[in-house]
N, CA and C atoms as an extended XYZ file, in Angstrom:
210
Properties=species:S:1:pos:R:3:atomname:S:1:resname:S:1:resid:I:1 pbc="F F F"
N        -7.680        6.497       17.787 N   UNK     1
C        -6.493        6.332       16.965 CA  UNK     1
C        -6.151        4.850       16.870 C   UNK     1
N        -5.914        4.296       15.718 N   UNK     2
C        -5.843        3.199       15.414 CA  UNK     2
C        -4.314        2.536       15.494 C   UNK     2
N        -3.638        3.829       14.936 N   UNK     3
C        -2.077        3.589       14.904 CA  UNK     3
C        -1.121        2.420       16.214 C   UNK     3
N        -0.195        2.334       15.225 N   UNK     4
C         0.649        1.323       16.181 CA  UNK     4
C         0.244        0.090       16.957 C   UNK     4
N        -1.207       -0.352       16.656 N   UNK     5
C        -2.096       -1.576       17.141 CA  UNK     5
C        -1.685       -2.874       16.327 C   UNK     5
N        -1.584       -2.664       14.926 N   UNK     6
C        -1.408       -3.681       14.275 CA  UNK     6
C        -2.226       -4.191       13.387 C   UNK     6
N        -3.169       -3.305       13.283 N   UNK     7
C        -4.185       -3.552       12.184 CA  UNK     7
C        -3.963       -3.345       10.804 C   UNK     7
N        -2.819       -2.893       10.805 N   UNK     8
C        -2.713       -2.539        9.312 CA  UNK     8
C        -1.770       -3.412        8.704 C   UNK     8
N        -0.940       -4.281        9.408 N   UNK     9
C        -0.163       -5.569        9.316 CA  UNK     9
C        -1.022       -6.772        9.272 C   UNK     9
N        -1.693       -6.332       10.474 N   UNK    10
C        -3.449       -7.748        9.866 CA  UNK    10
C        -4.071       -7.475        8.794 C   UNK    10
N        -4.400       -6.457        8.136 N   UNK    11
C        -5.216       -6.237        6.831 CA  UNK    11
C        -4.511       -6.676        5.724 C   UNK    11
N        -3.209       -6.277        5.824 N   UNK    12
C        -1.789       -6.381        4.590 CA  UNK    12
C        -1.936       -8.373        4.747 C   UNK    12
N        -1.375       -8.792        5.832 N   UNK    13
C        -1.318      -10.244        5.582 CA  UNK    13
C        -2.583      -10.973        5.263 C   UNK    13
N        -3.865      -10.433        5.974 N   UNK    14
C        -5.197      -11.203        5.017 CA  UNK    14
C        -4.903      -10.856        3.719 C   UNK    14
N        -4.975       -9.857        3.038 N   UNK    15
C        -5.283       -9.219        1.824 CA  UNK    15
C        -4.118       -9.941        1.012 C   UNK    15
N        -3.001      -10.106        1.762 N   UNK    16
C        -1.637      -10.978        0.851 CA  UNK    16
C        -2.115      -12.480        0.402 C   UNK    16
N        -2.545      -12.973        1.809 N   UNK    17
C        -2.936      -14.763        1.897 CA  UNK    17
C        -4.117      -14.641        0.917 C   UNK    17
N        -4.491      -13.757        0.754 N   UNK    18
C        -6.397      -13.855       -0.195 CA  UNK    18
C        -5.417      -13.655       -1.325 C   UNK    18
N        -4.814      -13.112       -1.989 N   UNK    19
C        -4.121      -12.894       -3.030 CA  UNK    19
C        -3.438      -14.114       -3.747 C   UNK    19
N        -2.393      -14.483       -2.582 N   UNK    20
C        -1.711      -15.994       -2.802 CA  UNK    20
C        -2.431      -17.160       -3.456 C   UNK    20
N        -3.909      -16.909       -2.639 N   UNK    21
C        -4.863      -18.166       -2.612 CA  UNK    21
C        -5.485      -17.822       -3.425 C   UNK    21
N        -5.391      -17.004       -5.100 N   UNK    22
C        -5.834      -16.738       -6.115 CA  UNK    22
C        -4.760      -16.834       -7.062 C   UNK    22
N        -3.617      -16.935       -6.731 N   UNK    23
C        -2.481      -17.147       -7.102 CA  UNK    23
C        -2.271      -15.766       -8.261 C   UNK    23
N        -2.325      -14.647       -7.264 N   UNK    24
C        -1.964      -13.608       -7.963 CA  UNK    24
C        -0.665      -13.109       -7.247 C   UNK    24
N         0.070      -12.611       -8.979 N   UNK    25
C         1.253      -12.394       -8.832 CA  UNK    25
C         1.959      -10.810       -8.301 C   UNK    25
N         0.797      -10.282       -7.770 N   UNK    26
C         1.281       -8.698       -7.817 CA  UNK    26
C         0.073       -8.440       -6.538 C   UNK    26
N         0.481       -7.640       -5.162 N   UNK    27
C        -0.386       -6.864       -4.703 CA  UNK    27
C        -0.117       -5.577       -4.468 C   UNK    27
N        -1.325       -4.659       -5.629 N   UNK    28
C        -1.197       -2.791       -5.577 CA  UNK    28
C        -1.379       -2.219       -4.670 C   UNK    28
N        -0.768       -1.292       -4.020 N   UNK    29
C        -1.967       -0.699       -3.126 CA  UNK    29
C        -1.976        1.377       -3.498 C   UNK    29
N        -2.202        2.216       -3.396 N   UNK    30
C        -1.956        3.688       -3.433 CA  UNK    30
C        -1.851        4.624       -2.121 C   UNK    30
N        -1.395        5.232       -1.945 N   UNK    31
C        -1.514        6.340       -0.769 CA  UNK    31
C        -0.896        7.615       -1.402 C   UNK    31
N        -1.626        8.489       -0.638 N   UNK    32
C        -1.351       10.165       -0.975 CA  UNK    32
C        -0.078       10.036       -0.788 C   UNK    32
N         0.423       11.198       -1.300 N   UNK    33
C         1.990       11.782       -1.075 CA  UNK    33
C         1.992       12.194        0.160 C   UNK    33
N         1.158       12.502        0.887 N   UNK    34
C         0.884       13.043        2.318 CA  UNK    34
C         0.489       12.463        3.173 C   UNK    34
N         0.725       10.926        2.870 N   UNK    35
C         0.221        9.852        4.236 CA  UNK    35
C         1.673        9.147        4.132 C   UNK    35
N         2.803        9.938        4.799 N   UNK    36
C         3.720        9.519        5.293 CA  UNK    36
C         3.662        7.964        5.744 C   UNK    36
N         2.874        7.861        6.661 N   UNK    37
C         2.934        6.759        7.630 CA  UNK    37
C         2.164        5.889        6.816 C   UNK    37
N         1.055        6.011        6.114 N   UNK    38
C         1.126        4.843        5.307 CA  UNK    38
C         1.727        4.394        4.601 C   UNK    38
N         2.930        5.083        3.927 N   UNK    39
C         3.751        5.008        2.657 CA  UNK    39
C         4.924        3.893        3.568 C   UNK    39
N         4.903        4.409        4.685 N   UNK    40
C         6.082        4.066        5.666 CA  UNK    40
C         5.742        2.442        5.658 C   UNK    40
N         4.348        2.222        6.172 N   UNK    41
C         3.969        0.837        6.899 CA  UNK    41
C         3.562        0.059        5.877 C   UNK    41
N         3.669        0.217        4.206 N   UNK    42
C         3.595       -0.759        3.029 CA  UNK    42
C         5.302       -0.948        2.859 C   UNK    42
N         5.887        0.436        2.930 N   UNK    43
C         7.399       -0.142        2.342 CA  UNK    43
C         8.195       -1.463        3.966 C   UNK    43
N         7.749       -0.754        4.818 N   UNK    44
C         7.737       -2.193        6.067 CA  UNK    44
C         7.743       -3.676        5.564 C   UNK    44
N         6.366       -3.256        5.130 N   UNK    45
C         5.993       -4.789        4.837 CA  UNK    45
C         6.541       -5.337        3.051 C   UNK    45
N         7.202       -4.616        2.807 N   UNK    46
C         7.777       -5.506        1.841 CA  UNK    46
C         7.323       -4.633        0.069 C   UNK    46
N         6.109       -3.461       -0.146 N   UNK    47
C         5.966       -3.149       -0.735 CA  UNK    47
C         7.058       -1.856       -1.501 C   UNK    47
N         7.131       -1.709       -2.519 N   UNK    48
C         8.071       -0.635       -3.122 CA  UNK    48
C         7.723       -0.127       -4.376 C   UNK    48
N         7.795        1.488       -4.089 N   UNK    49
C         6.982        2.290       -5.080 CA  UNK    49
C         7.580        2.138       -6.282 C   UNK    49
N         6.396        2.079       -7.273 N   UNK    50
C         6.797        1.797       -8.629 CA  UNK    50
C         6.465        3.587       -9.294 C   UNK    50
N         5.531        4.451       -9.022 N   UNK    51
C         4.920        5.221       -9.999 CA  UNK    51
C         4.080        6.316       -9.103 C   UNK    51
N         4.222        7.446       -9.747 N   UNK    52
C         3.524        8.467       -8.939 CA  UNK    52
C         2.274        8.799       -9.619 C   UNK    52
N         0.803        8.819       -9.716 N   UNK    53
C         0.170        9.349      -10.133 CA  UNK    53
C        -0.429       10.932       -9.800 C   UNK    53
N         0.139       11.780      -11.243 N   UNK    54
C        -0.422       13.165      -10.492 CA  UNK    54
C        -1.673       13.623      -10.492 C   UNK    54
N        -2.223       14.340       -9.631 N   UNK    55
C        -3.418       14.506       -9.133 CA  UNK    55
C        -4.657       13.638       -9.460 C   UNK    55
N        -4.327       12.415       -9.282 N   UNK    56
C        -5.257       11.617       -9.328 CA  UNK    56
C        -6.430       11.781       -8.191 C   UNK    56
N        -6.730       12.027       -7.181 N   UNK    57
C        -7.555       12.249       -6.413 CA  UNK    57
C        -8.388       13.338       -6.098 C   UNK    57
N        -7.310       14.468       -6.171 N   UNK    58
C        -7.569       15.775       -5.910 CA  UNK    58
C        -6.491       16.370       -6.714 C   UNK    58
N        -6.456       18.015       -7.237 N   UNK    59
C        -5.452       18.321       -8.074 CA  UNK    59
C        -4.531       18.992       -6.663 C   UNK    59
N        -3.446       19.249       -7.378 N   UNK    60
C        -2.166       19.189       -7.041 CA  UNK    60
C        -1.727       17.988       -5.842 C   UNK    60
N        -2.302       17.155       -5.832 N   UNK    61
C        -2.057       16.010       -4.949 CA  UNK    61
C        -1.926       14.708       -5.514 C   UNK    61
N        -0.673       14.316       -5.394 N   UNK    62
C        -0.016       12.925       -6.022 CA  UNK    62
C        -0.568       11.412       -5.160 C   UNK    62
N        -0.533       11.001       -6.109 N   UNK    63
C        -1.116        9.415       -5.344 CA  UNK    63
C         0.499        8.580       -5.346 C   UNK    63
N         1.170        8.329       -4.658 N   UNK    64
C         2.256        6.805       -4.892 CA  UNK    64
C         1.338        5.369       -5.200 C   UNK    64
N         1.564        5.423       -6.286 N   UNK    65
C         1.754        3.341       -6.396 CA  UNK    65
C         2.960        2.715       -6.173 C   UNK    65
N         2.237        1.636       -4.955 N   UNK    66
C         3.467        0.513       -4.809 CA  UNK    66
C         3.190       -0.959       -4.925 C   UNK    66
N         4.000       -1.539       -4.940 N   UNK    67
C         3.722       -3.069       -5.198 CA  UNK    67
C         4.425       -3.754       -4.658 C   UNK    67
N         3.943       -5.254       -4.042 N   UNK    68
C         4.725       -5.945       -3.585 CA  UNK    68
C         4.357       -7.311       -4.556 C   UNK    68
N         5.534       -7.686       -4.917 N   UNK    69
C         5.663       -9.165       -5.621 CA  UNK    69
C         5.536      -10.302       -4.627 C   UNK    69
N         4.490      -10.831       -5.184 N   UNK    70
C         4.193      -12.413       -4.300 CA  UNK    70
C         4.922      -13.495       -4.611 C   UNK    70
């Protein structure tokens, strides 16, 4: 189990600084409607859902898009 280590706050801030240092203005990311805890640990860090996509992955299963402005 990976949880609560901090890896997913290290991936978010590389993936932000690689972003910055392209000078892009938007970073997307998606998670199921059913990954609570990921939905949890983007809105943490600063991301906020814009849009639900329905069954984009699998049917009857919603994807959240969120975004955080750089």
């Amino acid at each position: 189990q990976s949880q609560r280590q901090g890896l997913g706050a290290c991936a978010l801030s590389w993936i932000e600084d690689s972003a910055r240092a392209e000078k892009a203005r938007n970073v997307w990311v998606a998670a199921s409607d059913f990954n609570a805890g990921a939905i949890r640990l983007y809105e943490r860090h600063g991301f906020a859902r814009v849009a639900v996509i329905d069954s984009l992955v699998s049917d009857g299963r919603d994807e959240v898009l969120l975004r955080k402005r750089l």
